[in-house]
N, C-alpha and C positions, 0 to 999 in steps of 0.2 A: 509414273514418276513425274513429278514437277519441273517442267523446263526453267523454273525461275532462277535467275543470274546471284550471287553473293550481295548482299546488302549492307552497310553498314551505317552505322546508328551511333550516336555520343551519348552516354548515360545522362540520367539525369542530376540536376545537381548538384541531389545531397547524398546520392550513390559515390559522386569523384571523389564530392567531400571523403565519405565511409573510406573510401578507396587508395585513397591519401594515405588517410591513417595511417592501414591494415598496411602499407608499401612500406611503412615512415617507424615501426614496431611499436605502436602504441600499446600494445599487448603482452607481456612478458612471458606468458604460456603460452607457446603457440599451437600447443596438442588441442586446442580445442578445435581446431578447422577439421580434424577426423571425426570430432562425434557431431558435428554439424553435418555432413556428409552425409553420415549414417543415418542420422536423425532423420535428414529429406528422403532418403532411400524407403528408411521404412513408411515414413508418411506416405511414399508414392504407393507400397507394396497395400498401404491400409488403404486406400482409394479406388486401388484395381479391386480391390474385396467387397469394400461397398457397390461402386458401379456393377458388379459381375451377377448382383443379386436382384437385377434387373435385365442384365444381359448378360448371361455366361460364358455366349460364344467370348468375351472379351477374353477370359481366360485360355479356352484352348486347349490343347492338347497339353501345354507347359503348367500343370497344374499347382507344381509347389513356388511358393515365391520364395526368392531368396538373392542376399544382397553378398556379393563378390569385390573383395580387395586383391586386386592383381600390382605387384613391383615388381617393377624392373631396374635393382641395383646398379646396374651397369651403366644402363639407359638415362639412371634420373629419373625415373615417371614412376607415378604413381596414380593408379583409377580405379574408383569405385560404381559400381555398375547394379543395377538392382533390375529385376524383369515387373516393376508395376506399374504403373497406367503411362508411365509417359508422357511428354510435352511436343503439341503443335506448333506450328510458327509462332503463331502469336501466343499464343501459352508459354512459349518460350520467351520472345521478346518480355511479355508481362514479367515473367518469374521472376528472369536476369537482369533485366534493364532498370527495375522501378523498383523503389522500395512502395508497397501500398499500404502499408498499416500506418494509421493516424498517429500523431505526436513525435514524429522524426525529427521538427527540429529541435525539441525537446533533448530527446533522446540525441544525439547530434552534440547540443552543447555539454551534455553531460559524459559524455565518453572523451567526449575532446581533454574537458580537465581531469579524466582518470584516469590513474596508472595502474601497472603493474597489476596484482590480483582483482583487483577492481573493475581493470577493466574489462577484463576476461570470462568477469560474469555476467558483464551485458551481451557481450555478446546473443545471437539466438534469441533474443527478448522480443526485438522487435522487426523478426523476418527478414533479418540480414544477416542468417550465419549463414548461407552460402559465401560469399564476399570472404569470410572468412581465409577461403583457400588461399587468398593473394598474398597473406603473410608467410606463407610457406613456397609458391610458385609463382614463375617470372610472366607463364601463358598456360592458361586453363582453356581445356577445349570441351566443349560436351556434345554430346551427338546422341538424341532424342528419338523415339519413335513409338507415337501413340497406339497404345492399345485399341487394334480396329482399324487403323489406317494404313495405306499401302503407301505412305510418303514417311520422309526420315529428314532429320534438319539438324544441321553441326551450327553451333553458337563458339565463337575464339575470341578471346579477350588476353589482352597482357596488363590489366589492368589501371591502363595511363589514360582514359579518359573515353575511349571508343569501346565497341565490340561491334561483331558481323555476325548473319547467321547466312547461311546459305544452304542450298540442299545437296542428299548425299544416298548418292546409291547404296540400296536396300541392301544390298550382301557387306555393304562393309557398317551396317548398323544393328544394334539389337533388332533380336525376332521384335521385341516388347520390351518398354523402358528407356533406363536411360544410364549412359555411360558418362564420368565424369575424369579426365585424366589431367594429370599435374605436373607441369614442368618443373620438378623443384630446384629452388634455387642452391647455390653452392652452399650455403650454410645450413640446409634443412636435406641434405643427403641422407639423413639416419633415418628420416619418416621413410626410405624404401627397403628400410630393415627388416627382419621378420621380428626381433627381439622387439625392440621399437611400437611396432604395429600390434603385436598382439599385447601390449603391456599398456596402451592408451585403449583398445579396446574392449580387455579385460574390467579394467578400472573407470569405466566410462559407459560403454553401448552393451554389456554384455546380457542387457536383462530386455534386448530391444525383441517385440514380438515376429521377428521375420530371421530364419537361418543367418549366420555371419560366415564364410569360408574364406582362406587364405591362402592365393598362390604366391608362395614370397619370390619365386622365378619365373621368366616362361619357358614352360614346357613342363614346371614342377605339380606336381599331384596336390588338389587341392587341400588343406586342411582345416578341420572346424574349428574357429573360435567361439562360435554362440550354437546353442541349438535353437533360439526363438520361441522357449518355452512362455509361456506366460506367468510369471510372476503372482501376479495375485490368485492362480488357481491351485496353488501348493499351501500345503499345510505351513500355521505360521513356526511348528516347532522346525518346520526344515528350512529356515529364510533365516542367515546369519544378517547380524547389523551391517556390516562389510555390503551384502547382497539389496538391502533394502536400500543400503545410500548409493550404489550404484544406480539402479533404477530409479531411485527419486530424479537425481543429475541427469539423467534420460530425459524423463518425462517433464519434468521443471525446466529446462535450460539453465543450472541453474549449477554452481562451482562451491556451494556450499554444504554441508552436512543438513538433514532434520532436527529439527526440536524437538517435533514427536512425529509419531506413526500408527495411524489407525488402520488395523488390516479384520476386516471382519467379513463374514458372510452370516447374512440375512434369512430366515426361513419358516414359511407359514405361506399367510395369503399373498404375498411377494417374496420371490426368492433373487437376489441379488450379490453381488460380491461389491464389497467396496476396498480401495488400497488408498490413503488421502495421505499427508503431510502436512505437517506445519513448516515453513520453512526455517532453518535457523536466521536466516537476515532478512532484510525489506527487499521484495521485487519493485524494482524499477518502477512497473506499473501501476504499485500500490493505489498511488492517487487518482488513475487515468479518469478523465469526466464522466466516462460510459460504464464505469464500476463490473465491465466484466470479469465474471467467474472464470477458472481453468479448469475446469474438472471435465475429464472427458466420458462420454457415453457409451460402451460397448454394447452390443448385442450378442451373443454366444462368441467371442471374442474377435467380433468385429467393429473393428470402427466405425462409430456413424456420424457424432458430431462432439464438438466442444463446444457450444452453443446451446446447451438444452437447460442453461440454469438450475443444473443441481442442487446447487446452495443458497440460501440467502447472499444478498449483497455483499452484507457485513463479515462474512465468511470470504471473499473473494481473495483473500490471502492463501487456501489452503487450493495446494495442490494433489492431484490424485483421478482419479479415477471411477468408474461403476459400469460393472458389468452384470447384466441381466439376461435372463433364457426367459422371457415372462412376453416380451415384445417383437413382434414381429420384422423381419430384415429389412422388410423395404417397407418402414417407417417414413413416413415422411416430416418436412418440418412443421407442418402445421399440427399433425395430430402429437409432436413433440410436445408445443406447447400447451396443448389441450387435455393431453394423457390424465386422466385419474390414477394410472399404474405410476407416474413421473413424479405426481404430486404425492403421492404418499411414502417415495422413493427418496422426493429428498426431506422431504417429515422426518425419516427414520434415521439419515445419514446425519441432516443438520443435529438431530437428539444426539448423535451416537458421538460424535463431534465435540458438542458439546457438553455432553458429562463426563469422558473420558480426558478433556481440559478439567474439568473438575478435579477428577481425582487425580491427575497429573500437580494440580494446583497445594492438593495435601500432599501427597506423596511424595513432590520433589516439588517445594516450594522455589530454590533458584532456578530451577528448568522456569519455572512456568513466570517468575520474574522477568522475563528474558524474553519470554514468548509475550508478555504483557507491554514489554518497554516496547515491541517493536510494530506488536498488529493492537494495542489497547483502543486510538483511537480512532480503529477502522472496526472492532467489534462495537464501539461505546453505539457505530450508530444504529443498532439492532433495537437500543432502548429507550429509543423513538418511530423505529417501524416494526420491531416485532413488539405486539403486546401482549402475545400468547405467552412468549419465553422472558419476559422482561425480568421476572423475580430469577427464574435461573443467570439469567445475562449481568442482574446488580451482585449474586453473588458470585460471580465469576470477576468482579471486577476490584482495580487496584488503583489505589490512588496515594497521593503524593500529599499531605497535610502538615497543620502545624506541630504534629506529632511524631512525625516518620523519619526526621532525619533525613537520610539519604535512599531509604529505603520504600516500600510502598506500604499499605494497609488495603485491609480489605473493610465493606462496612460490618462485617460482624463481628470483627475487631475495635470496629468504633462503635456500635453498639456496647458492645461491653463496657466499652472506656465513658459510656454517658456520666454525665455529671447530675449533682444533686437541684430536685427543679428542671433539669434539661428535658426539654419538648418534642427539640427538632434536632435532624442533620442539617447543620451550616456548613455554609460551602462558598466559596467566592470563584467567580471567573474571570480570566484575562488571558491574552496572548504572548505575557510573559512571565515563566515562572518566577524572577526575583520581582518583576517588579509587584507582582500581587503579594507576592510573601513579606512584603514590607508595605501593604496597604493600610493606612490609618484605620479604617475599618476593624481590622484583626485586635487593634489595641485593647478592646474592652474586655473579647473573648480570650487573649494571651490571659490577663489579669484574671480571669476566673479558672484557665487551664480548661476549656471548651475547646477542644479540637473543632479545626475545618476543612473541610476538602480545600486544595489547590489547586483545582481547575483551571489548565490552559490549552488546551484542544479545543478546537475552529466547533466542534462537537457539543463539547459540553454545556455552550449555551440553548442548547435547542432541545435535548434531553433533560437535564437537569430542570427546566422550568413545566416539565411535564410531566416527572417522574411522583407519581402519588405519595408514594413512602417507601421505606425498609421496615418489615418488622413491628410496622406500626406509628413506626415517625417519620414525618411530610418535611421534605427536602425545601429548605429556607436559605437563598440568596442573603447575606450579610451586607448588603448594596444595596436593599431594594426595603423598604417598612422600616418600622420600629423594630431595634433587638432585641427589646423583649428581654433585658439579662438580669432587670433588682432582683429577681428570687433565687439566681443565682450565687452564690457564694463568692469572694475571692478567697485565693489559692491560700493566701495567708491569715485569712477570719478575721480580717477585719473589714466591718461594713462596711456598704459600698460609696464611693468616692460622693457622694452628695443623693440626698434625698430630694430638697425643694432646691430651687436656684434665689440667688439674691435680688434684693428690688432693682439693683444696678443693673444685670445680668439681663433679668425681662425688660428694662427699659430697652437697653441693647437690643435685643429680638428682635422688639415691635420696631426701635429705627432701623434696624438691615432692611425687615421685611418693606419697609416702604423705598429703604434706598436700591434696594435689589429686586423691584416687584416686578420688572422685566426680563428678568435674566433666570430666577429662581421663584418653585410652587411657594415653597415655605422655609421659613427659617427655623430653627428650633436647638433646645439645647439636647446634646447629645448624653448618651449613659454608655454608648461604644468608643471612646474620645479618653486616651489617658496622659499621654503622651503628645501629640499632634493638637493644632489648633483646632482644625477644623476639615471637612471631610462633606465630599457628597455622596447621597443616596437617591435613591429610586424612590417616586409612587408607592403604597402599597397595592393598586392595580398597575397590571399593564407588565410590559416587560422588566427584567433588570436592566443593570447599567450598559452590561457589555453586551447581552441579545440585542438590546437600544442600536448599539453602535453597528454591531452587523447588520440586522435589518436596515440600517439608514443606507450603508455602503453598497446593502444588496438594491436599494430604489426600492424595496416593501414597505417604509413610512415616510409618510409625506411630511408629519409636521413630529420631530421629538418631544414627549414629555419634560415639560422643565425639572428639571434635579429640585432635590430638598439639601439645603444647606446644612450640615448641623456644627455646631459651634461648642469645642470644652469649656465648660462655666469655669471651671479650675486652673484652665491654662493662662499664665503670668500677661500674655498678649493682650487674652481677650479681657481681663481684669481692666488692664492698662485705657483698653478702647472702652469699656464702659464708663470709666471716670474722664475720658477725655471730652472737652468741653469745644473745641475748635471743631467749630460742623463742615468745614472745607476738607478739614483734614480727617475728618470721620469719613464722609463722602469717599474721599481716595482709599485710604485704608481697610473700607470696606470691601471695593471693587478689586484690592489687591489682594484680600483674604480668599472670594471668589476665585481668582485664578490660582492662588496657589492651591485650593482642593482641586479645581481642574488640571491642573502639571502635576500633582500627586496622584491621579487618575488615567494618567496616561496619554492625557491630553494635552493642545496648546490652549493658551490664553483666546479668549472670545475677538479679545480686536488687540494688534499688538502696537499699535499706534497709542491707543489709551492706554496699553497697561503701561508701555513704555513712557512716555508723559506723567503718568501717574508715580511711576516709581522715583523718575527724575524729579520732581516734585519733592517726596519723603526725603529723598539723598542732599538735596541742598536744603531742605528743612532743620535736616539733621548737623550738617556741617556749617550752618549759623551760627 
């Protein structure tokens, strides 16, 4: 037994921050601090299973693991107790004291401006639903005792800014594991219910892999809530919807129902079981920079990692599961990553995945709407690093064009809808949906009724400029070349707005292009231009407009391609500037034409000092 004296310690702090909160009711549900409980129970119970398969004595004579909710109504308290691996001193300070997962203060600001259901489903996201308990209790005590070790250590916190741990003779500690007990406060008396208790863990934990038993008194006989069946080794006729979205909330942390649910088992030269979801909202995580997967690993229904990248990246939305008898217990991480059994594990899952999105996609077009609004541009990015599945992945995919309304299309919808003479899929990208949707550019294709994608995901510049074709036709930036649209028809058959340009018109070119020969490659008359004066494009090499612009922002190009100018022959402006004869005021009027395609691109003016001067200029020209 350790002579060591009580210690205490101040959280760290963005734990007090957390801490606050959980004191202050940022949360409106407070039943989630029991399936957090439960949650770390069984996590401890899966850990004693792993380690044991390298050392069994850890296990012992106490052979079945099993997690215990004991109330005492009378008393106030509530503790949840589980016999698995247990926490050391420092095991324990790490657990309680720190939050360790990366992007806290993230996570942090974002729970601060949530409320109510919102906020309730970050919880557990990011290794602070223990913390949890403080909404319900005034002092939480736990008292640890590692699997294997003849020492025991009590951690007491009342959650105002301190905690202590100290050591705690063996007869008043689990053999193994760890007890967690709750002073609750006056307003959360009903969590030492038995109606209470087994009605948040029915509807929450009941599909967790380790026994659940309930003494609602002491001294009363215990009774089962779970048996710790394993869920995805039952038939899927016997798994009601009710059952499935329980478990998902298990395994996800997650307050919301599925979108869908892939429950399959595997069999031939790999035999595996998979249980996956889609979630019905965005996790938290979606964007985190290290784009980890959740999918966790079993071995004949043990735990071994969630770390073994089951899925693609671009999958990293889906939560779930794979359990296999095919790999040996005490795997290790290396031969995880190496495994040829792993690699063709998630081959079969990422397929399964995603054809089963497919036929979700016919079958119940709104589900899969829905499921497309929320993970579209976390799958898009598959269709610049998968090239195996690219054609499955473009037709999995939904897009927002000049066609769709409010609604989405797919490209074999736009395929159909090609126009007469039409070559390519055009597509334009930006970072915001109205303001591309009213890009000068679209003006020529509106007049032919040439649908275009309306690309604005951080994504779609990096795919789309790689993406070969659909079907046979090569995906064309409306921003970047010639549009390429005379052979195209307008919508109302009449020819198209100008064949040749007039002598006026080329004199004009040739003097932009000398007065703009620093700022712009070339000048020219436009056949995308019906409406709007004037408009820039891209290169026909090199990037488009907006890839242009990320790559600058990302420090990948050193020097940007100058724009091509193009200018409506037809528009009453540019008419006006060609017959204008005052070459000071051509000068200006040029430079002003240039910025205003740059403000209609989403950009500022190149120097605001000139444009400003320049403009004051036209305005007291004007009011002469």
């Amino acid at each position: 037994m350790s002579t060591a004296t009580t210690e205490n310690r101040s959280f760290e702090a963005d734990v007090s921050r957390l801490l606050h909160m959980m004191v202050h009711s940022v949360y409106s549900d407070r039943d989630v601090f029991l399936r957090e409980l439960i949650s770390n129970a069984a996590d401890a119970c899966e850990k004693l299973r792993y380690e044991a398969i390298a050392t069994p004595a850890l296990i012992g004579d106490e052979g079945k693991l099993a997690i215990t909710i004991a109330a005492d109504p009378e008393g106030g308290t509530l503790s949840i107790s589980d016999n698995g691996i247990g926490m050391s001193r420092d095991e324990m300070i790490e657990a309680l004291g720190t939050i360790a997962r990366s992007g806290t203060r993230a996570f942090m600001e974002q729970i601060e401006a949530a409320k109510g259901k919102e906020g309730a489903q970050l919880i557990g996201q990011f290794g602070v639903g223990f913390y949890s308990s403080f909404m319900v209790a005034g002092d939480v005590d736990v008292v640890s005792r590692r699997a294997g070790s003849d020492e025991a250590w009590r951690w007491t916190s009342d959650g105002k800014g301190e905690f202590s741990v100290s050591p705690v003779a063996l007869e008043d500690a689990p053999p193994r594991g760890t007890r967690v007990t709750l002073k609750l406060l006056d307003d959360a008396k009903t969590y030492a219910e038995r109606w209470t208790l087994e009605r948040i863990v029915k509807a929450q934990s009941g599909h967790v892999p380790v026994p659940i038993t309930l003494v609602e008194k002491p001294g009363a006989e215990p009774t089962s809530l779970a048996d710790g069946a394993a869920l995805w080794t039952k038939p899927k006729s016997e798994i009601t919807p009710a059952e499935y979205t329980d478990f998902y909330r298990s395994l996800a942390a997650q307050y919301d129902e599925p979108a869908a649910t892939v429950h399959f088992r595997a069999e031939g030269r790999q035999e595996y079981t998979t249980l996956a979801f889609i979630p019905g909202s965005k996790p938290f995580d979606l964007f985190d920079a290290e784009r980890k997967g959740r999918v966790k690993l079993y071995v004949k229904r043990i735990f071994i990692t969630d770390e073994a990248e089951l899925l693609p990246r671009y999958l990293r939305f889906v939560r779930g599961l794979v359990d296999t008898s095919d790999l040996p217990l005490n795997v290790s991480r290396e031969m995880i990553q190496e495994s040829p059994l792993l690699a063709a594990i998630k081959k079969g899952v990422t397929s399964r995945i995603l054809s089963d999105l497919g036929k979700l996609a016919e079958s119940e077009p709104d589900t899969f709407a829905t499921i497309w609004e929320n993970f579209g541009a976390v799958v898009k990015e598959g269709l610049y690093e998968d090239y195996e599945r690219r054609d499955q992945l473009l037709g999995l995919a939904r897009f927002r064009t000049t066609a769709s309304g409010e609604g989405l299309r797919s490209l074999k919808d736009y395929a159909g809808a090609l126009k007469e003479n039409q070559t390519a899929i055009y597509y334009i990208v930006g970072d915001d949906l109205a303001r591309i949707s009213d890009s000068p550019q679209l003006e020529g294709f509106r007049a032919r009724g040439v649908e275009v994608l309306l690309l604005n995901d951080h994504v779609d510049s990096f795919w789309a400029s790689s993406a070969p074709d659909f079907e046979g036709k090569p995906f064309k930036s409306i921003t970047q070349g010639a549009a390429d649209l005379g052979l195209i028809p307008l919508v109302n058959g009449d020819a198209p707005p100008f064949a040749e340009t007039s002598p006026q018109v080329d004199a004009l070119v040739e003097a932009l292009k000398q007065i703009l020969a620093a700022d712009v490659a070339d000048v020219r008359a436009s056949d995308r231009l019906t409406d709007s004066a004037v408009c820039l494009v891209a290169p026909d090499k090199g990037p488009d407009r907006q890839f242009e612009k990320l790559l600058s922002a990302a420090g990948r190009l050193d020097s940007p391609a100058k724009p091509i100018l193009e200018i409506n022959p037809h528009h009453s402006l540019v008419a006006r500037l060609a017959a204008l004869e005052d070459d000071a005021m051509r000068d200006d009027l040029a430079h002003l034409l240039l910025d205003e395609a740059r403000i209609l691109d989403g950009e500022r003016p190149s120097h605001a000092k000139s444009f400003s001067e320049r403009l004051a200029r036209l305005i007291a020209k004007a009011l002469a």
